[in-house]
PLY file of the C-alpha trace (Angstrom):
ply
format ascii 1.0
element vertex 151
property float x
property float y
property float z
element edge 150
property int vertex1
property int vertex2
end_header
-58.37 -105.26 150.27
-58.67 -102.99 147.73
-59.82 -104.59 143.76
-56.98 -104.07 141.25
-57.49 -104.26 137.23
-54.26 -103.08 136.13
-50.73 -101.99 137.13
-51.87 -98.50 137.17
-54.14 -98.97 139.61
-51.50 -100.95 141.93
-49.32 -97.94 141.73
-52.20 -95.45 142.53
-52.90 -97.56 145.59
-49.09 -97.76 146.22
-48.67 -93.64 146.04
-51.31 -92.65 147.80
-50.24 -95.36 150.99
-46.99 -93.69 150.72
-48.69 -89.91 150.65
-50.11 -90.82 153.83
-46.79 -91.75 154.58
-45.46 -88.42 153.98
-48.65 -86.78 156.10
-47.88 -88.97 158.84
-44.20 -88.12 158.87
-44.93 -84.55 158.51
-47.76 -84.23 160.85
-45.33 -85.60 163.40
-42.78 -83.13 162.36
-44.92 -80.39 162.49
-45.96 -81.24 166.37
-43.07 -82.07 167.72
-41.70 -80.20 170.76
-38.22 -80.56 170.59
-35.84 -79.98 167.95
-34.40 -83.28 167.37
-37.87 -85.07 167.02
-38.99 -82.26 164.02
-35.61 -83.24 162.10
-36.44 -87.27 162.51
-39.91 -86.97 161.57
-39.08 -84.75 158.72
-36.06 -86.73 157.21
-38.79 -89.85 157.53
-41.17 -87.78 155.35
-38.40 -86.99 152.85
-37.84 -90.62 152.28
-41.15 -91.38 151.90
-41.60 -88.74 149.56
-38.56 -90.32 147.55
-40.71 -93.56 147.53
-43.68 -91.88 146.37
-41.27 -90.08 143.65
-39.88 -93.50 142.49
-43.47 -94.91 142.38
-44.52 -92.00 139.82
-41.68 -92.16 137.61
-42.75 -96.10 137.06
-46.32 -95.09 136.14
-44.95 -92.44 134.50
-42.54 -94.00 132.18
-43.38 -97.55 132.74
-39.75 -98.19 133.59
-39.32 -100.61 136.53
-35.82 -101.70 137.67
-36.52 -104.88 140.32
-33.48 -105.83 142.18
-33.08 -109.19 143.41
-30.92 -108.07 146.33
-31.94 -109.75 149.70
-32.41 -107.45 152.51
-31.46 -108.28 155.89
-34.11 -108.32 158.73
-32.61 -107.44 162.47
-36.17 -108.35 163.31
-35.82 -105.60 166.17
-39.23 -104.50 165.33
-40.70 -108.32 166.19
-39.67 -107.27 169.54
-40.93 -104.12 170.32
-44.65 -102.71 171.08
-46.74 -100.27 169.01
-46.74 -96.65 169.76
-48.91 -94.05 170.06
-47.58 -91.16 168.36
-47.45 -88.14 170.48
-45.65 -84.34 169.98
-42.94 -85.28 172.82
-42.11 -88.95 172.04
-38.82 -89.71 172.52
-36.59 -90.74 169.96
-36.57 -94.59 170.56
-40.53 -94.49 170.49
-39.94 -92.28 167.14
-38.01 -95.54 165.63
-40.42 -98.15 167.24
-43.15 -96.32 165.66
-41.29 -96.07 162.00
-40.18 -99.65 162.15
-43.55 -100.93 163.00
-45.00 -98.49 160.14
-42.65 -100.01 157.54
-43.20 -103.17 158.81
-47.14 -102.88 158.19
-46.47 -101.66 154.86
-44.06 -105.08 154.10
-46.74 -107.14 154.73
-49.33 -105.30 152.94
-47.41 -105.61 150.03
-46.68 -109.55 150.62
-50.20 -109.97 150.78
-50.84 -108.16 147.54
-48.45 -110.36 145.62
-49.80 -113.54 146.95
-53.42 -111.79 145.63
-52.36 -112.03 141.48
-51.68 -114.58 138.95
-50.25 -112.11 136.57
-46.62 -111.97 137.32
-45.81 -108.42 136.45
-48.36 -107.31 138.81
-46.70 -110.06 141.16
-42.89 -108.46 140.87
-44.59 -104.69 141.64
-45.66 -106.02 144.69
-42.27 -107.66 145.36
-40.20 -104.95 144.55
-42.49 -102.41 146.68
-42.39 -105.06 149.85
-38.50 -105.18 149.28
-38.13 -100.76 149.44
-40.47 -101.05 152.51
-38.00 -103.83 153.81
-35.13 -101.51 153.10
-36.88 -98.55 155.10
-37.83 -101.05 158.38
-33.88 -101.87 158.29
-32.59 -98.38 157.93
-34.72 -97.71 161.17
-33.80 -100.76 162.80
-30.37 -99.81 162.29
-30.65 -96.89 163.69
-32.59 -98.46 166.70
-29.74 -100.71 167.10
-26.94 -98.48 166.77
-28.50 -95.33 169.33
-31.05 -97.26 171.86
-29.53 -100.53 172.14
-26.01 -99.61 172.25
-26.36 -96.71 174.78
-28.35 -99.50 177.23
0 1
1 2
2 3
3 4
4 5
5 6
6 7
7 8
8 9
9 10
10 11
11 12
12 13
13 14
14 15
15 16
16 17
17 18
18 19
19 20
20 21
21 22
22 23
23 24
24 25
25 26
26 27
27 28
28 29
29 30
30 31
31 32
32 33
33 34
34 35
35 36
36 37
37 38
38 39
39 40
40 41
41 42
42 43
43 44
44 45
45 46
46 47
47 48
48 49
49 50
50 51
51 52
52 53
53 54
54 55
55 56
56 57
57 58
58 59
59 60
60 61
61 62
62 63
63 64
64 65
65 66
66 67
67 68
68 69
69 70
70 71
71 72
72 73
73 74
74 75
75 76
76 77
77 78
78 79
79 80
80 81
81 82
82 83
83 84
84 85
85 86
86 87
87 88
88 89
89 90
90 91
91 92
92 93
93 94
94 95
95 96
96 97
97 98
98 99
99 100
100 101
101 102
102 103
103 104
104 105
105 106
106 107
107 108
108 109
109 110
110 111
111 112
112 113
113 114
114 115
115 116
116 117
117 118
118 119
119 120
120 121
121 122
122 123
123 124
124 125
125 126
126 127
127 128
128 129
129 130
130 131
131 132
132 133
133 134
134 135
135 136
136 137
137 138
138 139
139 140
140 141
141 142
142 143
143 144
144 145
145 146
146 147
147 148
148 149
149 150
């Protein structure tokens, strides 16, 4: 786990896990055979990017806005198994594999606020676990709505 001094450090740590975020997403895009798959990988990477954009604008201006809204958890993802990404993966491994990546990235920041004493550092954390919470149930959503529905 990585050793944080200051704020700006958390969000340097936070932008560059969502840059690789944004690789990830796009590398997929970039590979994929079909369509379909390149416009879902890319629209991931595009909300990732918006993350990322959010995350600057904090460090930036120093202007957080943390929202105490509660995000529901389908827990679809507790239910699934990982996947390996590959250029023809279907759509429903395409959602597995983004709620399992958001998921990863919940915890991670969970951890990290369990980590500080300082409670400004501690609501960063919070507030990034809560956007990554949002993201797992857009996809699990999603999941629900076009692979669970159709079976």
């Amino acid at each position: 786990m990585a050793d944080f001094k200051n704020i700006n450090d958390i969000l340097d740590f936070a932008i560059a896990r969502e840059q690789e975020s944004v690789d990830f997403y796009t590398n997929l895009s970039n590979k994929a055979r079909n369509e379909e798959m390149k416009n879902v990988f890319h629209e991931f990477a595009m909300e990732e990017v918006k993350h990322k954009a959010r995350l600057q604008k904090i460090k930036d201006e120093g202007i957080m806005e943390i929202s105490d809204e509660k995000v529901q958890d389908l827990k679809i993802s507790d239910y699934t198994v990982n996947i390996t990404p590959t250029p023809d993966m279907s759509y429903e491994e395409a959602l597995i594999l983004a709620m399992n990546k958001e998921k990863a990235a919940y915890k991670l920041y969970m951890k990290l606020s369990t980590k500080t004493d300082d409670p400004n550092l501690r609501e960063v954390f919070l507030s990034l676990a809560q956007e990554e919470s949002k993201h797992k149930l857009r996809f699990e959503i999603e999941y629900d709505e076009f692979v669970l529905r159709e079976n």
